[in-house]
DRENDO-628098 format. One record per residue (C-alpha): x, y, z. Coordinates in nm, 3 decimals. Last residue first. Layout:
N
X/Y/Z;
...
***
This chain:
461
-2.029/-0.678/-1.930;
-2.321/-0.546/-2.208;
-2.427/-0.299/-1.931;
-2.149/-0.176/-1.707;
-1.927/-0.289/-1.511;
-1.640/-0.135/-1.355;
-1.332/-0.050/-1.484;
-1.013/-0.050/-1.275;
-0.874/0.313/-1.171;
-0.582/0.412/-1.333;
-0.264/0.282/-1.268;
0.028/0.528/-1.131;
0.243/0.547/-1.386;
0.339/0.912/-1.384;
0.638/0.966/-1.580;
0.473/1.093/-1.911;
0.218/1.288/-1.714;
-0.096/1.251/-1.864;
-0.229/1.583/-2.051;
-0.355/1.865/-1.864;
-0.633/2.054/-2.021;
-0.510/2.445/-2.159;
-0.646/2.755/-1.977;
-0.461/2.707/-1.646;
-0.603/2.675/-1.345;
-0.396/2.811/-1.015;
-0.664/3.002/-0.807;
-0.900/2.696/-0.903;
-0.622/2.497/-0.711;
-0.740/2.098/-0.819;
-0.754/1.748/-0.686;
-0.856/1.465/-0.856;
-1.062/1.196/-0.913;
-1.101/0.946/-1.221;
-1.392/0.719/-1.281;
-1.403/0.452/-1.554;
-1.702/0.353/-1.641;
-1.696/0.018/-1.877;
-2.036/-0.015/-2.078;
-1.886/-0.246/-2.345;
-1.714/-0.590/-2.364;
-1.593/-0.738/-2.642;
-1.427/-1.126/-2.615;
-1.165/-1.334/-2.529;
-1.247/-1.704/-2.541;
-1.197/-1.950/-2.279;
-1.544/-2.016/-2.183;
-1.551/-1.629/-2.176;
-1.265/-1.410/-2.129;
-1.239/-1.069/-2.067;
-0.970/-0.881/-2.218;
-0.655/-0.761/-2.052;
-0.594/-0.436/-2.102;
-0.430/-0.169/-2.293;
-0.438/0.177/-2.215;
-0.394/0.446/-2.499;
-0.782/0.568/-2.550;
-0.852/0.599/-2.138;
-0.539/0.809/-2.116;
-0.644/1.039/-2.416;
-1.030/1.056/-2.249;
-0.855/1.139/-1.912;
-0.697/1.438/-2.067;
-0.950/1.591/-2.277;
-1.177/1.562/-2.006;
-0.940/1.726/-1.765;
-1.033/2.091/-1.721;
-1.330/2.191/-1.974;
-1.609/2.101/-1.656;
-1.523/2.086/-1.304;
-1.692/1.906/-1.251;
-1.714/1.618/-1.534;
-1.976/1.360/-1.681;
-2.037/1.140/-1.977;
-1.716/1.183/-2.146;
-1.697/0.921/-2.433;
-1.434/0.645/-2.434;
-1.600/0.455/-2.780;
-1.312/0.146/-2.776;
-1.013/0.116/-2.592;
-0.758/-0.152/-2.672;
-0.738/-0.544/-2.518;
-0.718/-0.690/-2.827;
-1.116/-0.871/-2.805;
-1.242/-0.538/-2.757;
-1.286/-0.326/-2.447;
-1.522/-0.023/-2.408;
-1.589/0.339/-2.255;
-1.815/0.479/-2.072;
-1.584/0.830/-1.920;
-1.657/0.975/-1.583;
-1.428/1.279/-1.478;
-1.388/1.429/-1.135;
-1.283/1.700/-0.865;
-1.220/1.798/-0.523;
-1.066/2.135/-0.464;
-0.729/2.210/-0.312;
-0.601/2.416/-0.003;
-0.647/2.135/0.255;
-0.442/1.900/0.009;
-0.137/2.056/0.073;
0.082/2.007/-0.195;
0.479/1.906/-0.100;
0.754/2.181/-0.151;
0.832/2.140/-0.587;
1.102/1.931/-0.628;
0.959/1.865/-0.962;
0.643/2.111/-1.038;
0.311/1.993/-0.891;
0.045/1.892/-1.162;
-0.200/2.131/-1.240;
-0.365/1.972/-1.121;
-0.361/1.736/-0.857;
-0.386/1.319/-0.874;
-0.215/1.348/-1.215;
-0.306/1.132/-1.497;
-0.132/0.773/-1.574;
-0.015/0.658/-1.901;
-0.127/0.273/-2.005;
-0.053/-0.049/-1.898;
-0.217/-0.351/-1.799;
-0.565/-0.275/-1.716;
-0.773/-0.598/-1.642;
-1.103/-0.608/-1.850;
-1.405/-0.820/-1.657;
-1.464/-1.180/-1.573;
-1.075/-1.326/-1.639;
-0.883/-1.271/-1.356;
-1.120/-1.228/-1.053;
-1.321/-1.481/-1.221;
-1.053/-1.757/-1.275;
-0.962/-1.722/-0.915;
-1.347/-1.734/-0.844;
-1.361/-2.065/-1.019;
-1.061/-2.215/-0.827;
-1.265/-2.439/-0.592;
-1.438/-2.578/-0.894;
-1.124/-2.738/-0.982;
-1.036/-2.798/-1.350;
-1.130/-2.463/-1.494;
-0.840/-2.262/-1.361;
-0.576/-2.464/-1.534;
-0.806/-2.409/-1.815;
-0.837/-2.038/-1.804;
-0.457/-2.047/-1.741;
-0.377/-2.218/-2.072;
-0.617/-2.022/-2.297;
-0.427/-1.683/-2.060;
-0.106/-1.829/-2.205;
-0.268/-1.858/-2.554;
-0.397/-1.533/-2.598;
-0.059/-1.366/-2.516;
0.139/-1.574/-2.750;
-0.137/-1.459/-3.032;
-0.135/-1.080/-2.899;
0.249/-1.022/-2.903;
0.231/-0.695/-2.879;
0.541/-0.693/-2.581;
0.266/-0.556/-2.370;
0.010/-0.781/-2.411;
0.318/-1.052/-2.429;
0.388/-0.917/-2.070;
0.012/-0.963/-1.970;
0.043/-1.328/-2.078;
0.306/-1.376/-1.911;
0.137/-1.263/-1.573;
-0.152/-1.469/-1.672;
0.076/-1.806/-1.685;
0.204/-1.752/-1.370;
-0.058/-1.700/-1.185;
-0.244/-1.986/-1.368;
0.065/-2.214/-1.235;
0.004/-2.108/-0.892;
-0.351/-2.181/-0.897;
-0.260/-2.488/-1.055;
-0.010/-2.662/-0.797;
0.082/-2.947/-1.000;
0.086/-3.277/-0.818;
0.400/-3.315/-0.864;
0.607/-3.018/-0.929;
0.769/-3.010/-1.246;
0.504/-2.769/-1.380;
0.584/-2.497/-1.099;
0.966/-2.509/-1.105;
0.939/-2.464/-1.522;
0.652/-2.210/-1.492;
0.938/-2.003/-1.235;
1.234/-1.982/-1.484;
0.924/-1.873/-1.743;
0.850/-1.563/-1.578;
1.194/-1.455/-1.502;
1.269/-1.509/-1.890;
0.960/-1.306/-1.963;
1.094/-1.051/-1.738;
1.434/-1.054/-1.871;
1.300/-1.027/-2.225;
1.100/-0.753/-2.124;
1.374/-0.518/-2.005;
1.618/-0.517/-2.359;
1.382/-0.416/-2.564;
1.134/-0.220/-2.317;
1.520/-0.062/-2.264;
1.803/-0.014/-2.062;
2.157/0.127/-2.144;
2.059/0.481/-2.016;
2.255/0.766/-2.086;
1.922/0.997/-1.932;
1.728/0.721/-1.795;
1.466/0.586/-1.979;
1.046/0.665/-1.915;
0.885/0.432/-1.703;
0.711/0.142/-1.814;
1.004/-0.098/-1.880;
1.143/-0.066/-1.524;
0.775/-0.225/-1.398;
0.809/-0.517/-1.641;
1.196/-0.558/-1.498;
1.091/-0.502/-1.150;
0.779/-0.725/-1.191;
1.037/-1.027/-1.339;
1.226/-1.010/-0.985;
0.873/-1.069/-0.838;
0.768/-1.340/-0.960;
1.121/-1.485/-0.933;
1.109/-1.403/-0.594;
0.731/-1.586/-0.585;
0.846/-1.881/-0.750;
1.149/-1.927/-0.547;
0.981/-2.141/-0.286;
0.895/-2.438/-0.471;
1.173/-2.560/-0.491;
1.408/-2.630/-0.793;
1.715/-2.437/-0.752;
1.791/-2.556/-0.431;
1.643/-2.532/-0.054;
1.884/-2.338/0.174;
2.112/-2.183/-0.150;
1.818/-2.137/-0.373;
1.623/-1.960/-0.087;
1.879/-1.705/0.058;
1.957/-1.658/-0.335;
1.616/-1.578/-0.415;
1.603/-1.303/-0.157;
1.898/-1.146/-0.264;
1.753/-1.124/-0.650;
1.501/-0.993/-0.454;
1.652/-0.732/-0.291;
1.857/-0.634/-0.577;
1.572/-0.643/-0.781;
1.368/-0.370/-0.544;
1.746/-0.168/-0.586;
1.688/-0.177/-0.986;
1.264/-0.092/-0.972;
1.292/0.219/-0.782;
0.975/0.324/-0.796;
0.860/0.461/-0.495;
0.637/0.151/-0.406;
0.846/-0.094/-0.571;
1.144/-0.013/-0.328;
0.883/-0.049/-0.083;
0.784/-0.386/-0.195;
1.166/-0.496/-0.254;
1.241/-0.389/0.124;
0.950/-0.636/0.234;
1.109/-0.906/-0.001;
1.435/-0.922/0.193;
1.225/-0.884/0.550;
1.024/-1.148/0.433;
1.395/-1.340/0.341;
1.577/-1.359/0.658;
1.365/-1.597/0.845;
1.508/-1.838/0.528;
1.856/-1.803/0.675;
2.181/-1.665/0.521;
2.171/-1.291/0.604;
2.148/-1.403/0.974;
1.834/-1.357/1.162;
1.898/-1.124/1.456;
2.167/-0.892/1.274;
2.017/-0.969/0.957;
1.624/-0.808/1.075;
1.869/-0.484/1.172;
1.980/-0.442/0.870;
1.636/-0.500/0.697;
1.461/-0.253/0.928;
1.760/-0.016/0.842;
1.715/-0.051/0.520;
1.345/0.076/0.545;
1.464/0.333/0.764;
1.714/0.467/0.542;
1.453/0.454/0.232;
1.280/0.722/0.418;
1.579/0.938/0.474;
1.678/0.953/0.128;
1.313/0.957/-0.037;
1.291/1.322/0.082;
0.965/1.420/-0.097;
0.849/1.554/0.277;
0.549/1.294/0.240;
0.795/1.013/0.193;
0.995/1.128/0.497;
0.676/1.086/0.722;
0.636/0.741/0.536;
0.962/0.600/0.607;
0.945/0.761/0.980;
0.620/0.569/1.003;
0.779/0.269/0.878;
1.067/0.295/1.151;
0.789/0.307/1.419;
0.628/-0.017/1.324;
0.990/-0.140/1.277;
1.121/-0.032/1.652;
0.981/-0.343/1.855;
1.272/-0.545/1.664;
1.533/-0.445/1.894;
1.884/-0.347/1.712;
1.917/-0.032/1.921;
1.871/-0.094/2.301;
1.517/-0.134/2.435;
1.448/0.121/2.637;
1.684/0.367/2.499;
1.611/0.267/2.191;
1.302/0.306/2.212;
1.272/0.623/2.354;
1.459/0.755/2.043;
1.275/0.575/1.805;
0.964/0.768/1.955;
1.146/1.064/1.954;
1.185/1.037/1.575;
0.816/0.914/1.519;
0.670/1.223/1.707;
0.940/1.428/1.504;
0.840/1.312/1.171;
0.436/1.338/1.239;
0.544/1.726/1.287;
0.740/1.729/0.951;
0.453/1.502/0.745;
0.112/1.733/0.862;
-0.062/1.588/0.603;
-0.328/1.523/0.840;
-0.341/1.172/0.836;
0.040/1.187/0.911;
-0.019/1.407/1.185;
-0.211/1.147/1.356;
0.004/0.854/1.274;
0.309/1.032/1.454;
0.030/1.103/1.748;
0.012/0.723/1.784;
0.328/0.623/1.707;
0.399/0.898/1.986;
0.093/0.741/2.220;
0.288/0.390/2.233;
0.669/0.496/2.274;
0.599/0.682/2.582;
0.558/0.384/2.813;
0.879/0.343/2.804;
0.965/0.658/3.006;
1.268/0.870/2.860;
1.066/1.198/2.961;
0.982/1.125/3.281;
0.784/0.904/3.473;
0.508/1.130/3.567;
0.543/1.477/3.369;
0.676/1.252/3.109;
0.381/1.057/3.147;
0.130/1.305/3.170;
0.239/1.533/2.883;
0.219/1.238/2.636;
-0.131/1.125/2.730;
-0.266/1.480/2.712;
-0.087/1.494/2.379;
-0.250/1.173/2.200;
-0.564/1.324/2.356;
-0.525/1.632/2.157;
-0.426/1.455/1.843;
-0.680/1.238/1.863;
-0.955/1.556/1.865;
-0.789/1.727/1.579;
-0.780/1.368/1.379;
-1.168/1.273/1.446;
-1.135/1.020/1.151;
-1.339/0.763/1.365;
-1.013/0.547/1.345;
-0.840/0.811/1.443;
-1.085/0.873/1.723;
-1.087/0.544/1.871;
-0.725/0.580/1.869;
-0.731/0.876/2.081;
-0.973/0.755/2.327;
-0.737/0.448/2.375;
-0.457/0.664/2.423;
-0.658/0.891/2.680;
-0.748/0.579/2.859;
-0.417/0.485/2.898;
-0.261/0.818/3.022;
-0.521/0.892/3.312;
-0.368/0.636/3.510;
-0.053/0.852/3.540;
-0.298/1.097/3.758;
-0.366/1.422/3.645;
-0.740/1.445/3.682;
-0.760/1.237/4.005;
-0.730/0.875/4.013;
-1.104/0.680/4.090;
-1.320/1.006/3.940;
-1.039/1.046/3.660;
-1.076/0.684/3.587;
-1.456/0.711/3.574;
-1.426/0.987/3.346;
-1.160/0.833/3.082;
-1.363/0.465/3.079;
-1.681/0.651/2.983;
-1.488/0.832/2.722;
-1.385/0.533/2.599;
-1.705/0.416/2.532;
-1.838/0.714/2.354;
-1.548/0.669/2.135;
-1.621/0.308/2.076;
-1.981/0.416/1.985;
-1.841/0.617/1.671;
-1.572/0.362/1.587;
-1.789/0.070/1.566;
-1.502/-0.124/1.374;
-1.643/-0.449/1.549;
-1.329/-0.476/1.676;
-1.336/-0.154/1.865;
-1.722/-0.206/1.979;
-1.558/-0.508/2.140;
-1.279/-0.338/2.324;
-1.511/0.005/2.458;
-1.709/-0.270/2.578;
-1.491/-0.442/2.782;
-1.329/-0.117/2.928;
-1.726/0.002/3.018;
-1.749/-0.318/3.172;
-1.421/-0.277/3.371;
-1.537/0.076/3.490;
-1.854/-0.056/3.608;
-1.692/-0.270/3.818;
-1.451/-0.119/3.976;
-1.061/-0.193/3.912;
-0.933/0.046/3.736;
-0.583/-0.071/3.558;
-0.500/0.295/3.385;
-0.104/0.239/3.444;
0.040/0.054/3.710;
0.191/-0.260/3.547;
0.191/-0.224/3.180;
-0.150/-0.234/3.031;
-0.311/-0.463/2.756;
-0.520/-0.185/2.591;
-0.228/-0.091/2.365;
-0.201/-0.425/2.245;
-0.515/-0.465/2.193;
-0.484/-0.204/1.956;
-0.273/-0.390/1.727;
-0.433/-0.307/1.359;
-0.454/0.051/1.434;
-0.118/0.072/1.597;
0.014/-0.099/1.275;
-0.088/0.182/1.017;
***
């Protein structure tokens, strides 16, 4: 979440709040900072607790000073994963500046994110949705209604509304962002475009592959019409308008659905190649962009089973990759070890919440696991997935082992060559109700394609 990433900000005061101006107090400020970005979380917390007593001592225990160093405590401990304890503070904070300023003060916005972020961590999505909702609303009071402070707070309510299943609401706010981003921007101008391709991410996200396209298909335009149909900077909409088509083809049809994998991968492919033409005419060729490309066709021929096309598009992007040292770890990170492509995914809690079903509280589950060794050939399939551990034990072996034997992958390349690797572990976690087990193994959920967790290496790798 952003108010972890932007602390400082919340450190850097407003005019008359939590500014203590002894000595010892401003050292114990300046090292409740650094410890913060060192990630020291633990020691940051003692910190600000320092900083919280000697403010009371300066202000008096209910003092509008009092507000800042709570916040600060507060996001020390969210970051320390003390969530009851942040929460608290987050609401000490709270109650003194409305009880201070009132309860349309500014200042409010800051500790509501915070508490919204909280609750979040907690799973507690309907409470972190009102702390974000009243935030917006003091911000826009403060601020008036097309501001741009308000995004960090409209992505909360996105993901507050994600956890309540209600995918309405939360893609409202991520429309909104972009509504409000053309307002400032203009819907023609290159500024325009992040905030294009930042609603196609979080239409990926949920899987809604056709209204991600839309956005970048939008985004492409901006760019084609500002800087033509050759530059450079439509590669990565095009990249990512052939995702939505690759990413459309893995889930299961629509009911009355005209598309297919037939009909889907072709546009990819063609999306693909639209932006290998832009990058090879470029001059010098850019070939860490070109091997990107070239590997994410490669992966679509995987999936198209067209294994001899496929082979030679990664041949062409180990080379590219080959010619600069500087791009050797590129080539690694591709290339060194099996890359899952596709395959069907396995539920994150089982047995596997019912559609529409009220939102699983993770407090009441179990933690469990499967380990299977498995191996890669020179095609990409699964070879010798063998169980070697499990707890709970005769739940989701079965399961994970099918789902292991049906993904394909990239293979791992060396000097160019694909070849077998062996003594892959592949780890999968879940959650489980023991209250609620049923006496048949789960199998993977047909519309569940969240990835699997990449191999790691084992002997023979």
């Amino acid at each position: 979440m952003r108010i972890l990433a932007v602390v400082a900000a919340l450190l850097l005061l407003a005019p008359g709040v939590g500014v203590v101006a002894a000595d010892d107090s401003s050292a114990a400020n300046e090292r409740f900072l650094r410890l913060m970005t060192e990630g020291r979380n633990a020691e940051a917390i003692t910190a600000a607790r320092e900083v919280l007593t000697l403010t009371q001592q300066e202000f008096g225990d209910s003092s509008v000073e009092l507000a800042a160093p709570l916040i600060n405590l507060a996001t020390a401990q969210v970051r320390n994963g003390d969530l009851q304890d942040a929460e608290a503070n987050y609401q000490a904070a709270i109650s003194l500046l409305e009880l201070r300023e009132g309860y349309l003060s500014p200042r409010l916005a800051n500790p509501l994110v915070g508490l919204g972020e909280t609750l979040m961590r907690s799973e507690q999505y309907a409470l972190a949705t009102a702390a974000y909702e009243r935030a917006l609303r003091v911000n826009h009071v403060n601020e008036g209604f097309y501001n741009l402070e308000q995004m960090p707070i409209r992505d909360g309510l996105s993901e507050g509304y994600l956890g309540q299943k209600n995918l309405e609401k939360a893609n409202f706010h991520q429309e909104a962002e972009a509504y409000i981003q053309q307002r400032k921007l203009g819907k023609e101008t290159l500024e325009f475009v992040a905030a294009l391709e930042k609603l196609g991410r979080w239409y990926d996200r949920t899987n809604q592959s056709e209204a991600a396209r839309l956005a970048y298909q939008n985004a492409a335009r901006v760019v084609e019409k500002a800087k033509g149909e050759d530059s450079p900077e439509l590669v990565d909409p095009l990249l990512a308008i052939a995702e939505t088509y690759r990413q459309q083809a893995l889930l299961p049809p629509e009911p009355d659905s005209t598309q297919s994998a037939e009909t889907l991968l072709p546009m990819s492919s063609m999306m693909l190649r639209m932006a290998l033409a832009i990058v090879q005419q470029q001059e010098p060729q850019d070939q860490s962009q070109r091997a990107r490309v070239l590997v994410k066709l490669g992966d679509l021929y995987m999936m198209w089973d067209k294994r001899n096309t496929a082979s030679a598009r990664y041949q062409e992007a180990w080379q590219a990759l080959s010619t600069d040292p500087g791009l050797e770890m590129q080539r690694d990170e591709y290339f060194s070890q099996p890359v899952r492509i596709m395959g069907p995914g396995l539920p994150a809690i089982y047995p596997p919440p019912k559609r529409n079903a009220a939102p699983v509280q993770t407090k009441d589950l179990q933690p469990g696991f499967v380990v299977v060794r498995y191996g890669v050939n020179q095609l990409g399939r699964v070879t010798d997935a063998t169980v070697i551990e499990a707890d709970p034990a005769n739940l989701l072996e079965q399961g994970v082992t099918r789902a292991a034997n049906l993904t394909l992958f990239r293979p791992r390349y060396v000097a160019g060559a694909p070849v077998d690797t062996s003594g892959l572990i592949l780890r999968h976690e879940f959650r489980f109700a023991p209250k609620k087990l049923e006496s048949t193994e789960a199998k993977p959920a047909a519309d569940d394609n969240k990835p699997l967790e990449q191999p790691t290496s084992g002997e023979g790798t």
